[in-house]
C-alpha positions in Angstrom: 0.0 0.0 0.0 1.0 3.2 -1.1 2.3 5.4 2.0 1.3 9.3 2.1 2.8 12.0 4.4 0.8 13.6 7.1 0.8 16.7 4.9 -1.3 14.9 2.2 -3.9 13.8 4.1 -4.7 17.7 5.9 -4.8 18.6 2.4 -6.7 15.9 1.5 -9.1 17.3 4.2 -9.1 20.7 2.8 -9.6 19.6 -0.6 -12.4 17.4 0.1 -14.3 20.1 2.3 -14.0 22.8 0.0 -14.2 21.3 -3.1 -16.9 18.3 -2.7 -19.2 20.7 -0.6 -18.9 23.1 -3.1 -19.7 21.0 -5.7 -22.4 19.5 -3.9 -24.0 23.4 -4.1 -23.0 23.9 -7.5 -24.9 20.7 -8.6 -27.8 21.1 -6.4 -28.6 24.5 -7.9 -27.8 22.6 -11.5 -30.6 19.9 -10.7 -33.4 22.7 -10.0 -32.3 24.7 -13.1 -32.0 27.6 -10.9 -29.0 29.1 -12.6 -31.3 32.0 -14.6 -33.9 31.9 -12.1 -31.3 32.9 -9.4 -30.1 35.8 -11.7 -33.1 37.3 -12.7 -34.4 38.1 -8.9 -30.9 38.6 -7.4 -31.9 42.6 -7.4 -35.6 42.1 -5.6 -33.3 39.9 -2.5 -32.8 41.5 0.6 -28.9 41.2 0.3 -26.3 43.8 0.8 -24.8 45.1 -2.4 -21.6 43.8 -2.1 -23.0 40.0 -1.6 -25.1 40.2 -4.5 -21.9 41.3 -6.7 -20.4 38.2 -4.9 -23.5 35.9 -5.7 -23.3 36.2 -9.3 -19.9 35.9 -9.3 -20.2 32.9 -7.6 -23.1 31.8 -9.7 -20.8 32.7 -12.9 -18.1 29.7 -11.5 -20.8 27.6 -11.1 -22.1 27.5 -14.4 -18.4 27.4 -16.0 -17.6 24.6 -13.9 -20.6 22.6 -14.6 -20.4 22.8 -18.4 -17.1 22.8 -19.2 -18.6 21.2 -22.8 -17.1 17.5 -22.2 -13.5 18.5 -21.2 -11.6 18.0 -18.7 -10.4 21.4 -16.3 -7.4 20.9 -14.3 -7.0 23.0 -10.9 -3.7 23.5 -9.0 -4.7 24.0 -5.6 -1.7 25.1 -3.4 -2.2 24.8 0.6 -0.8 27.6 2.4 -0.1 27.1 6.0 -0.7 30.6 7.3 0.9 29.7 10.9 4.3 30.1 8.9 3.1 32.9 7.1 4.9 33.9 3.6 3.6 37.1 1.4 0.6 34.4 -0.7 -0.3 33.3 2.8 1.7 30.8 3.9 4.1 28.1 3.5 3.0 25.5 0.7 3.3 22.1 2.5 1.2 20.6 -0.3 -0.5 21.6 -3.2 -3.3 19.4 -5.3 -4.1 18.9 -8.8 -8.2 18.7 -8.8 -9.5 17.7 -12.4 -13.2 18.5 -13.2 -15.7 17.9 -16.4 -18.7 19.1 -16.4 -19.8 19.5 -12.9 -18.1 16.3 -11.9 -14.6 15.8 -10.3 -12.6 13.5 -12.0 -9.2 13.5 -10.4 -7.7 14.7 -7.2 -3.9 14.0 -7.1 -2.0 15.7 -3.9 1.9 16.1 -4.0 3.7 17.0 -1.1 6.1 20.2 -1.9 9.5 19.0 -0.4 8.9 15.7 -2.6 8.1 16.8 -5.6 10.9 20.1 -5.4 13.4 17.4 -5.2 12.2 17.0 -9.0 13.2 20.8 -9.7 16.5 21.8 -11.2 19.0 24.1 -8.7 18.9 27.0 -11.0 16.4 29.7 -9.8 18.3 31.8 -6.7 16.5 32.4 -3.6 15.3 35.7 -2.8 16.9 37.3 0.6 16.8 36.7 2.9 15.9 33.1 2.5 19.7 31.4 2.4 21.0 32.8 5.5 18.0 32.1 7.6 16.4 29.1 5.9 19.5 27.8 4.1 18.0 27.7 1.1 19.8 28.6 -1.9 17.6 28.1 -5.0 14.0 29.0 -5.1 11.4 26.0 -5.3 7.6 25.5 -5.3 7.3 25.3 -1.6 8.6 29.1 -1.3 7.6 30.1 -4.7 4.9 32.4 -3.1 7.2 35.4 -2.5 5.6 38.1 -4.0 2.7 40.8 -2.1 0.6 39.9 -4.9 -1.3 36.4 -6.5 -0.9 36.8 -9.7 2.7 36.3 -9.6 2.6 33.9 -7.3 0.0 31.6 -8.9 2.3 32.1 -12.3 5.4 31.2 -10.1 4.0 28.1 -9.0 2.6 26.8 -12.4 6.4 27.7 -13.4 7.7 25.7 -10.9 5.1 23.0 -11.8 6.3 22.5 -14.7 9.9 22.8 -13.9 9.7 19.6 -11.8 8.3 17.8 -15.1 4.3 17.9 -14.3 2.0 18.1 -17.3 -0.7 19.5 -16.7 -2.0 22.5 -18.0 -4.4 24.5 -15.5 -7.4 26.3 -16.1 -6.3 28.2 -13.1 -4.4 28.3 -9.5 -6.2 28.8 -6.2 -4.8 29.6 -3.0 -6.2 28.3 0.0 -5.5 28.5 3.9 -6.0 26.5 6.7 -8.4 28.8 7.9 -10.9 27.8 5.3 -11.2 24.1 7.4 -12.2 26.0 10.5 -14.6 28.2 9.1 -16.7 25.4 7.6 -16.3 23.9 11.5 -17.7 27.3 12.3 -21.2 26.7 10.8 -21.4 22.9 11.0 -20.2 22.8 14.7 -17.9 20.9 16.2 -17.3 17.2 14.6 -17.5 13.6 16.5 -15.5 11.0 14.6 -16.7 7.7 15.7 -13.6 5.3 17.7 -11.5 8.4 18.0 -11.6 11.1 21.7 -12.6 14.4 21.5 -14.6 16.6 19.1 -13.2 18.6 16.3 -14.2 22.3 16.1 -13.0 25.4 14.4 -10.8 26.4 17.5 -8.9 23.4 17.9 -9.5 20.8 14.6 -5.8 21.7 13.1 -3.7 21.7 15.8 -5.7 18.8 17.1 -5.4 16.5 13.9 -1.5 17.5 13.8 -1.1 16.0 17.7 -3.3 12.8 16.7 -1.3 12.0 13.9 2.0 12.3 15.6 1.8 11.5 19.0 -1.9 10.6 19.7 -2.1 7.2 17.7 0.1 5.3 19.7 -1.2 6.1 23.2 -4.9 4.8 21.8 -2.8 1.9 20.8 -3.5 2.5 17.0 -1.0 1.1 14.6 1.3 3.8 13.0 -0.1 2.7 9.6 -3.6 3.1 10.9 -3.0 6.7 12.5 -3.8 9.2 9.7 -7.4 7.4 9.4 -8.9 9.9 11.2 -8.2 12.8 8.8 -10.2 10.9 6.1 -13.2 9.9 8.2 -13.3 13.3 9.7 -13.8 14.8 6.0 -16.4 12.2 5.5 -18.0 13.5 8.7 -17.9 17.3 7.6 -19.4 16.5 4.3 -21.7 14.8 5.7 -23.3 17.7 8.0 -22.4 20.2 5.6 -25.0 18.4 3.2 -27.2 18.0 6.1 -27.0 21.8 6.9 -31.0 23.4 7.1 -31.6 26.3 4.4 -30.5 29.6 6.5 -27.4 27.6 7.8 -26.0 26.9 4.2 -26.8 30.9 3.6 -24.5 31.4 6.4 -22.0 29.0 5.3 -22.2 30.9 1.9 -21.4 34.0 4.0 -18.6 32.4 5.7 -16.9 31.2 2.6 -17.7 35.1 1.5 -15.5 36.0 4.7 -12.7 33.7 3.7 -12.6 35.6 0.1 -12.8 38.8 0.8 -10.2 37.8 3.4 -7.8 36.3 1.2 -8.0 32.9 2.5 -9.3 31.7 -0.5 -7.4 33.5 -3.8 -8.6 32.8 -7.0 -6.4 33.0 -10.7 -8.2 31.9 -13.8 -7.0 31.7 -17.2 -10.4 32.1 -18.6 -10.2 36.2 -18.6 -13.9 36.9 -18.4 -14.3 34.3 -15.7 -10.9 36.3 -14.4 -12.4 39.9 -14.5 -15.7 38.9 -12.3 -13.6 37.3 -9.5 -11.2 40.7 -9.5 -14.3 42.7 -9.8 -15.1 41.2 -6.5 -11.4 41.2 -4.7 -11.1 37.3 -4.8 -8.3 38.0 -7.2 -5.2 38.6 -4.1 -3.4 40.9 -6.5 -1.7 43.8 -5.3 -3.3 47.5 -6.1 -0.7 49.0 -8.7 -3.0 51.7 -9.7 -3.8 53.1 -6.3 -2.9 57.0 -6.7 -3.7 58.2 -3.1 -1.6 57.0 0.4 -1.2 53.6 0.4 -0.2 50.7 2.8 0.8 47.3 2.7 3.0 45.1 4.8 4.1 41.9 4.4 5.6 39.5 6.8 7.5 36.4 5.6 8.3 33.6 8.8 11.9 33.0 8.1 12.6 29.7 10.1 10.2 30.1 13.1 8.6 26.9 13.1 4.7 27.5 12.8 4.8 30.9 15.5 2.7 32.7 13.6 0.0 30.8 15.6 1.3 32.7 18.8 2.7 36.0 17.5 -0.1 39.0 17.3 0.2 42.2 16.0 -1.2 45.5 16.0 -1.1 49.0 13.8 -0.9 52.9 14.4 -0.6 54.7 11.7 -0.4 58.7 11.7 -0.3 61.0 8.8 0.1 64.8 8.6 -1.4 66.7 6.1 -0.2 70.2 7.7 3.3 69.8 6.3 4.2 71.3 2.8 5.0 67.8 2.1 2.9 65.0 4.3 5.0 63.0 6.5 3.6 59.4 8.2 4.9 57.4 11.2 3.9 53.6 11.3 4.1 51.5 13.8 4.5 48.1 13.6 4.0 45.9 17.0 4.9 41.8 17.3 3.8 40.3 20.5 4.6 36.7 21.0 2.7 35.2 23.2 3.9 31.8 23.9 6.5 31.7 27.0 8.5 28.6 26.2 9.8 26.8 23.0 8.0 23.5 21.5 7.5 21.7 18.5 5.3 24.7 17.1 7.3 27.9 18.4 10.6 29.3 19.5 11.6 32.6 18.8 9.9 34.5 16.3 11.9 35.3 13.1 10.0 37.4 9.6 11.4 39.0 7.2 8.9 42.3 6.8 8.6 44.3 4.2 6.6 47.4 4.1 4.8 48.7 0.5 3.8 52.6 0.2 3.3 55.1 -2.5 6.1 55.7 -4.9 8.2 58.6 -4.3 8.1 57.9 -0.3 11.5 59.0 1.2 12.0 56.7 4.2 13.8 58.7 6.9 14.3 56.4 9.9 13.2 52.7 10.7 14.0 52.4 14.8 15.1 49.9 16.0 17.0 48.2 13.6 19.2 45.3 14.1 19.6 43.7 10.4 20.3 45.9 7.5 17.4 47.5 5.4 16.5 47.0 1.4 15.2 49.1 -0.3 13.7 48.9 -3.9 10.6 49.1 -5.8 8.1 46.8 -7.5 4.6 46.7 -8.5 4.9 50.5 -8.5 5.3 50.7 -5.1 8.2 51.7 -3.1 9.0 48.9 -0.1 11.2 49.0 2.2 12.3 45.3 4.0 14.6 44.1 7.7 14.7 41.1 9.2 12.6 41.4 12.8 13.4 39.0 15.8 10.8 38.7 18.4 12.4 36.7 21.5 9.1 33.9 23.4 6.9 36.0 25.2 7.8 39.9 24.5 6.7 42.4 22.1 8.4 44.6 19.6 7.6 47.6 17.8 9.5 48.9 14.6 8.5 52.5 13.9 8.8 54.2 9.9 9.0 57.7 9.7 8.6 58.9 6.3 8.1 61.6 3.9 5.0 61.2 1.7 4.6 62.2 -1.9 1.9 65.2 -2.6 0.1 63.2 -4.9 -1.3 61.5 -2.2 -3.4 64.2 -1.4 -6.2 65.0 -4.6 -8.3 68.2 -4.3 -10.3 68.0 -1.3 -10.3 64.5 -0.6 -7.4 62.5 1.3 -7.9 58.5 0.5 -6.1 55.9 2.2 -5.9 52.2 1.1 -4.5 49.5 3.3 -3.7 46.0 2.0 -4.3 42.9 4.3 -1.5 40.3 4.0 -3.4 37.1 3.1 -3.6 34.5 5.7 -2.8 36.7 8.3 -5.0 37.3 11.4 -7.4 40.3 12.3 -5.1 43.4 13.2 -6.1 46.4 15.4 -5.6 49.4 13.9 -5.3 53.1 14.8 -5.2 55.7 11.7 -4.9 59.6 12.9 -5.1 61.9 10.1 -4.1 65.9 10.8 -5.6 67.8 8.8 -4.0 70.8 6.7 -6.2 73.5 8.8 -4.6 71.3 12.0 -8.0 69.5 12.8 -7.4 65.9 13.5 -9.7 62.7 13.1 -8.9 59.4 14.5 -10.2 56.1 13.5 -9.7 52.6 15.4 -11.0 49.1 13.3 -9.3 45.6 13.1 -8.2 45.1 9.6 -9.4 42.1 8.3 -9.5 42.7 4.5 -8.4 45.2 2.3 -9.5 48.8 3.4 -10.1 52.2 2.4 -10.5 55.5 4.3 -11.5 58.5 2.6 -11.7 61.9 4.6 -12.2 65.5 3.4 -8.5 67.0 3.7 -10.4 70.6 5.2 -11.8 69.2 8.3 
């Protein structure tokens, strides 16, 4: 019998939850030939604006995935650990290859990364900071997702894909997170899989499966071979209720899903450019904002050999701009608080390497304190600025950017800020003062959990 890491079967999980669930939906609505009826009402619902855009989006995958006209669409699905977060999301462990014809999947093949980057030549560098703290010197698939935006990274992937020999050709790449698993828990409640302790619920399922599978078993007495059993059964088991689910539950699993989109948990690239420009219509896209005129924001951590501490480490956000200057000047401040007190197989001290992305023609006076040296540089438009940050077990760290922003960021009357959410990462408090140019000042505090704007009249 065929033997499969630990990593394919959580994937396996993920796959099976988000995929067979969904095309459980998809086929449902099929069977009731409720694709035009569902578009023709969708203005007389009672839904927000923004979730009916997402609705026929939605509805617009469905159809193209149910009649893909007798051919067979290949998906590369890459799993992105965001408790070792990276700038997609997080670390790809796995990634799957899920093949679908007409409404039917046909195929699901799941790799594991470090096997299959044994299969991909030496000849692509690795990006710093990545061979003096990982000791990694060429660039796989497992760290392929380097870049702030999707695009890149789901074109990176497919590259490396086919560096390591694979064949197929994908209709299109989606990123997924391992927060996708817990919010389906979230709706269907906590999951009971028969012969084995415990339940399994969106606050404990991950960490939970990875303690069965490596330690658990044998106190129960299970045979090693016999120990990842309980990753299949317990997809069963969530299909199962998810199927099960009354009417207004599945609308709130629909708005969960939603969540994880418009989150970033779920990142969607399609070669299929109509099918493309809906889901970017809609933000599912996870591509970076190049044409963003006004202030801009975006910072990106990447866990540089920290063991999964992203699970521990929380971080918070003030950001202060004033508009009084003759030319505007910021502060940011970044803070790291890692929580957990004492190494383990999860933690130990926290290592990223962060980069920080704000409107070209920023002049970066001081980043305090600084222990590594700084890069500098510019891509996707923007300029970024990137150290390595140490956080020792259980204190907190803040690095502070004081800079000099361009006076484009200001137009007429009207000062607009945009802040990107790192994908994968967890809700983040956040604290925006703006001072106005007649010296009024306006504060806001929210926890970022998706990509934001603020817009406030600049003669307040």
């Amino acid at each position: 019998m065929k033997k499969y890491s630990t990593k394919f079967w959580i994937v396996f999980v993920l796959v099976s939850v988000v995929f067979l669930t969904t095309l459980f939906v998809i086929l449902e609505v099929k069977n009731k030939g409720l694709f035009g009826f569902l578009r023709e009402p969708l203005s007389l619902l009672p839904l927000e604006e923004e979730t009916s855009e997402d609705l026929k989006t939605l509805l617009s995958l469905a159809e193209a995935l149910s009649n893909t006209k007798g051919k067979e669409k290949a998906f590369l699905i890459l799993l992105q650990n965001n408790m070792e977060l990276r700038p997609g999301g997080g670390y790809i462990g796995s990634f799957a290859i899920v093949k679908i014809k007409d409404g039917q999947p046909v195929g699901v093949e799941v790799h594991d990364t470090v096997n299959f980057d044994g299969r991909i030549p030496d000849t692509i560098p690795a990006p710093y900071p990545m061979e003096s703290t990982l000791g990694v010197k060429s660039l796989k698939l497992r760290d392929s997702n380097y870049h702030p935006d999707f695009a890149l990274n789901a074109k990176e992937a497919e590259d490396f894909y086919h560096l390591g020999n694979g064949q197929e050709q994908f209709a299109g790449v989606i990123g997924v997170t391992t927060r996708v698993l817990e919010s389906v828990l979230e709706v269907t409640g906590p999951v009971e899989v028969p012969g084995y302790p415990g339940m399994y619920g969106k606050d404990n399922a991950v960490l939970d499966l990875e303690y069965q599978v490596e330690k658990a078993y044998a106190e129960q007495g299970l045979e090693r071979g016999e120990r990842k059993v309980v990753i299949h059964l317990l997809a069963q088991e969530i299909i199962k209720k998810v199927k099960a689910l009354p009417l207004d539950q599945k609308y709130r699993l629909f708005k969960v899903v939603l969540s994880d989109l418009h989150q970033k948990d779920v990142q969607i690239q399609l070669k299929d450019p109509k099918l493309q420009a809906e889901v970017a219509k809609v933000g599912w896209d996870g591509e970076m904002d190049t044409a963003w005129k006004n202030d801009y924001l975006f910072l990106v951590d990447s866990n540089m050999n920290a063991f999964k501490s992203d699970l521990y480490v929380e971080r918070s956000y003030e950001y202060s701009v004033d508009l009084s200057l003759p030319e505007p000047k910021a502060v940011l401040k970044v803070t790291y608080n890692h929580t957990a007190k004492e190494k383990s197989y999860l933690t130990k001290d926290y290592q990223s390497y962060s980069r920080v992305y704000l409107p070209k023609g920023s002049f970066i006076d001081t980043i305090t304190p600084l222990t590594h040296e700084v890069v500098y540089g510019e891509e996707l438009n923007r300029k970024f600025a990137g150290t390595i940050v140490q956080v020792p077990l259980g204190t907190e760290k803040t690095l502070e950017y004081s800079y000099q922003l361009p006076k484009t960021v200001e137009t007429g009357e009207l000062y607009d800020l945009k802040i990107q959410k790192q994908p994968g990462m967890k809700s983040i408090p956040m604290k925006v003062t703006v001072k106005h140019k007649n010296g009024s000042v306006q504060s806001y505090q929210f926890n970022l959990e998706r990509d934001t704007v603020l817009s406030t009249l600049t003669s307040q």
